[in-house]
BABA-91951 format. One record per residue (C-alpha): x, y, z; residue in three letters. Coordinates in steps of 0.001 Angstrom, whole numbers, plus 524288, in hexadecimal, padded with zeros to 5 digits. Each point is the difference from the previous one (the first is absolute). Example, Ala and Ser with C-alpha at 12.3 -4.5 7.8 and 13.67 -1.06 7.14 Angstrom:
<pts>
8300C7EE6C81E78Ala
8055A80D707FD6CSer
</pts>
This chain:
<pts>
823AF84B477FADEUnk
7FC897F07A7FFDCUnk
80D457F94B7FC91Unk
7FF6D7F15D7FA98Unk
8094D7F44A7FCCDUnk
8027A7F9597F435Unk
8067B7F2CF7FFE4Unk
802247FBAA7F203Unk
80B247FC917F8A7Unk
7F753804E17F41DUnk
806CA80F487FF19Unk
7F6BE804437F5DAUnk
7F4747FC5D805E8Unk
804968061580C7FUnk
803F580D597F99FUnk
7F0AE7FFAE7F949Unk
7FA717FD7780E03Unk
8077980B698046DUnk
7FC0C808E17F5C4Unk
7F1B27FB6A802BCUnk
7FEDC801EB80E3DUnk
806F580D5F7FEDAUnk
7F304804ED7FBFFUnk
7F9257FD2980BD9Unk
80AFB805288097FUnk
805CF7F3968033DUnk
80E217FE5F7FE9AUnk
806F77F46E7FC4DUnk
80CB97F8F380228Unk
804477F37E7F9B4Unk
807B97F441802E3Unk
804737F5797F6DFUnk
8035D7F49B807FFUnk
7FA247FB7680D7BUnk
80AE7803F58077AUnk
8007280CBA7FC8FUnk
7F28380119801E5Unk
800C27FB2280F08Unk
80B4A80998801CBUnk
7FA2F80B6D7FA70Unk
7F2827FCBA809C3Unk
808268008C80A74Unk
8046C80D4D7FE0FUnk
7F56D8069E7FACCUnk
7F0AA7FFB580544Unk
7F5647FC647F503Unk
7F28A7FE547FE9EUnk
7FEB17F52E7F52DUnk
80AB27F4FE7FAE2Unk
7FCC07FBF77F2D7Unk
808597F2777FCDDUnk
801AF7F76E7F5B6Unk
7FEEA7F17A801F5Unk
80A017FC507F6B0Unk
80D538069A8015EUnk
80F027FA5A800D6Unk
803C57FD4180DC8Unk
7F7468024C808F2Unk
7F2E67FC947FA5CUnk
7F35780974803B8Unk
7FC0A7F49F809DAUnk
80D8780015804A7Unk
8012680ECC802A0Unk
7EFFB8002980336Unk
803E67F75580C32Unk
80BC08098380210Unk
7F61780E3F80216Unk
7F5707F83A807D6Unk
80A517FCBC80B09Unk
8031E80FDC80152Unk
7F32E8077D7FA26Unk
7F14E7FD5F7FCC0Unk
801B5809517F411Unk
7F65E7FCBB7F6EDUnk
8044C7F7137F446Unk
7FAE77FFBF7F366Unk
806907F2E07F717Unk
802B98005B7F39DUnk
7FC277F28B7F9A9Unk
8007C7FA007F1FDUnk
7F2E47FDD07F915Unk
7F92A7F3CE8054FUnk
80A4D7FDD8808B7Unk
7F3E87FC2780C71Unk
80A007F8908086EUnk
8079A809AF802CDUnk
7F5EC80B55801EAUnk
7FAC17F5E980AF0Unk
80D6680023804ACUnk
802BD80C747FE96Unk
7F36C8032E8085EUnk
8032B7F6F9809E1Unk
81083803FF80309Unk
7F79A80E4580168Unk
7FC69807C57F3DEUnk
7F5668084A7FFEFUnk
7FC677FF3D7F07DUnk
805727FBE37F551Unk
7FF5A803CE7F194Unk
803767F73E7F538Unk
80AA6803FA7F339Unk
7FCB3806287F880Unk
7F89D8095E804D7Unk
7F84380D557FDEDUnk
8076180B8480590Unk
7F1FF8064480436Unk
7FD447F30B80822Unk
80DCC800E6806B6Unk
7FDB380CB580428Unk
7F0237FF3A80749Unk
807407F4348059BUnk
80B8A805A68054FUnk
7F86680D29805D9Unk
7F39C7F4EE80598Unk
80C367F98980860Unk
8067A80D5D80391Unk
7F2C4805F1804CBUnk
7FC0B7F3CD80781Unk
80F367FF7A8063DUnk
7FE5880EF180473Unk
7F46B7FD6A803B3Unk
801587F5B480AC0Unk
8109180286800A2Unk
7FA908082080DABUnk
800E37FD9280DDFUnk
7F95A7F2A78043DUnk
7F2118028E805A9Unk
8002E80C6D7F7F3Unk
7F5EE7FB507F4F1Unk
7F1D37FB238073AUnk
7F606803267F515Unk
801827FDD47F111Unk
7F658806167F693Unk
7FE5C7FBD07F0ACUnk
7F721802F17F67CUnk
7F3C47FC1480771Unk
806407F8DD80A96Unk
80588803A780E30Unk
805887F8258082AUnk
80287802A780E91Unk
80A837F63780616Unk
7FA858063E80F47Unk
7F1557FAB07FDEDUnk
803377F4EE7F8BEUnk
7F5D1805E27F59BUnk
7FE778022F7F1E2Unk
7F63780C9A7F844Unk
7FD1A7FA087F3CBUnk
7F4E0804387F55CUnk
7F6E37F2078045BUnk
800A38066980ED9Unk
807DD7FE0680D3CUnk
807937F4D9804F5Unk
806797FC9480A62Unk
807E17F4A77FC9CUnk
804DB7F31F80596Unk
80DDF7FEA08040CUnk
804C07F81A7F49DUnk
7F7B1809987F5A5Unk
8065E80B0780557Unk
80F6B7FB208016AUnk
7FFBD7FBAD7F1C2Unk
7F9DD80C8D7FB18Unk
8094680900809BAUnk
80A867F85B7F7D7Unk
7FC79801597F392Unk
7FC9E80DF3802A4Unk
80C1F8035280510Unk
806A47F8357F39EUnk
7F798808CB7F561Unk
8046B7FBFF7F32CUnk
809787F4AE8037DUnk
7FBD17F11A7FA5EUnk
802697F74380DC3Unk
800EF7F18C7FE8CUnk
7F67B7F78D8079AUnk
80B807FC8C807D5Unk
802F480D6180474Unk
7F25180217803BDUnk
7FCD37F42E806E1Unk
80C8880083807F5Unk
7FC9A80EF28030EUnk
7F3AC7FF3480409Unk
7FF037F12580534Unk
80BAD8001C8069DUnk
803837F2877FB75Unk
808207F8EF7F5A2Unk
7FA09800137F308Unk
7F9357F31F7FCC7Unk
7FCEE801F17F431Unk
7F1637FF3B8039EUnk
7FA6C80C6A7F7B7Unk
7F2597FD9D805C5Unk
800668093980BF9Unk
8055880C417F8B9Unk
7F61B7FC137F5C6Unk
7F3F37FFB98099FUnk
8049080B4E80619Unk
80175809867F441Unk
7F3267FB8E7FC90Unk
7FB84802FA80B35Unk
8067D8101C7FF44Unk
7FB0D7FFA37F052Unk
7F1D77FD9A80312Unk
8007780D3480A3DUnk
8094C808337F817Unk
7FCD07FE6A7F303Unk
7F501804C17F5F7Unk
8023E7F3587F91DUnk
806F37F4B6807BBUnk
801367F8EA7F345Unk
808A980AA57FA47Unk
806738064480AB2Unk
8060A80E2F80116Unk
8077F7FFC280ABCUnk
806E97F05D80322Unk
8033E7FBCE7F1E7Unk
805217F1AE7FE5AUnk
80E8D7FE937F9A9Unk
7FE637F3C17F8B5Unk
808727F55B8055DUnk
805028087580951Unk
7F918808C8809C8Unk
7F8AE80B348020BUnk
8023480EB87FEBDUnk
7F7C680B9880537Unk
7FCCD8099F7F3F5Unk
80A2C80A5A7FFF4Unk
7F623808567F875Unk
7F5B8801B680955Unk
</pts>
């Protein structure tokens, strides 16, 4: 069974989340301060953290910055409605996704099981995964290539990097930062132009419709994020 943690001091919403996720064989345990929550991760192994931003004590950013120095476990925030600065936070301390209060219970749970299949999927032994495959797309990392339904490519250097990343990242928004440093190997700038050039470039082979893309969609004011539905 997939076991998560919740970090919210919000017990009722916790126990509903529990009651949820029960349904799809996931257990759940909860923790109610940020504290607890880093103890409890350090004795127990799980495949998705879901934390609150705002909490007494340690704050989610505060206990965020706590799990990435011991785990890459994916995170899903909790945020308040509108609340855009600290998603972009959020994102860049090392979230995966984020959800804003309140929230529909269906939502929570595609999201959760979309980070917990793309964790077990690449949570294997480095080198292990050389060929992706999506709904009419494969990918193979050892050609450098790409099977798509407008033909064969073989792609440049910086067209493949950035799509091995956001393959590899399936359903998680990452900032421009976070992409740029990844796949530039450079400090961000805050020059958007070469990502830009270069996704256009990957849109124009991969997709049916550049203009309204399937598989890189744009995060407004934030990123980008590979469809976790195809």
């Amino acid at each position: 069974m997939n076991r998560i943690i919740m970090i919210d001091d919000d017990k009722e919403l916790c126990a509903l989340v529990k009651r949820s996720i029960i349904k799809e064989n996931i257990g759940a345990d909860c923790c109610y301060c940020g504290r607890d929550g880093l103890a409890r991760l350090k004795e127990q192994e799980y495949h998705l953290v879901i934390l609150d931003v705002m909490m007494p004590g340690l704050d989610g950013f505060e206990t965020m910055e706590g799990i990435r120095a011991v785990s890459d476990v994916p995170i899903l925030m909790l945020t308040a409605k509108d609340d855009s600065a600290s998603k972009v936070r959020g994102l860049r301390a090392g979230a995966d996704d984020y959800l804003t209060k309140p929230f529909d219970m269906d939502e929570l749970t595609a999201r959760i099981l979309s980070l917990i299949r793309r964790y077990t999927r690449f949570n294997r032994e480095e080198g292990e995964v050389r060929a992706l495959a999506f709904d009419g797309l494969s990918i193979d990392a050892d050609s450098r290539s790409i099977v798509t339904e407008n033909g064969d490519f073989e792609l440049p250097p910086k067209e493949f990097d950035l799509l091995w990343l956001f393959a590899k990242n399936q359903g998680k928004i990452l900032t421009k930062q976070k992409i740029y440093e990844a796949v530039w190997k450079e400090s961000y700038v805050y020059d958007d132009s070469n990502i830009m050039a270069v996704i256009s470039r990957l849109r124009k082979k991969m997709e049916k419709q550049p203009g309204n893309p399937r598989y890189i969609q744009t995060v407004k004011g934030i990123g980008y994020r590979f469809n976790k539905d195809v």
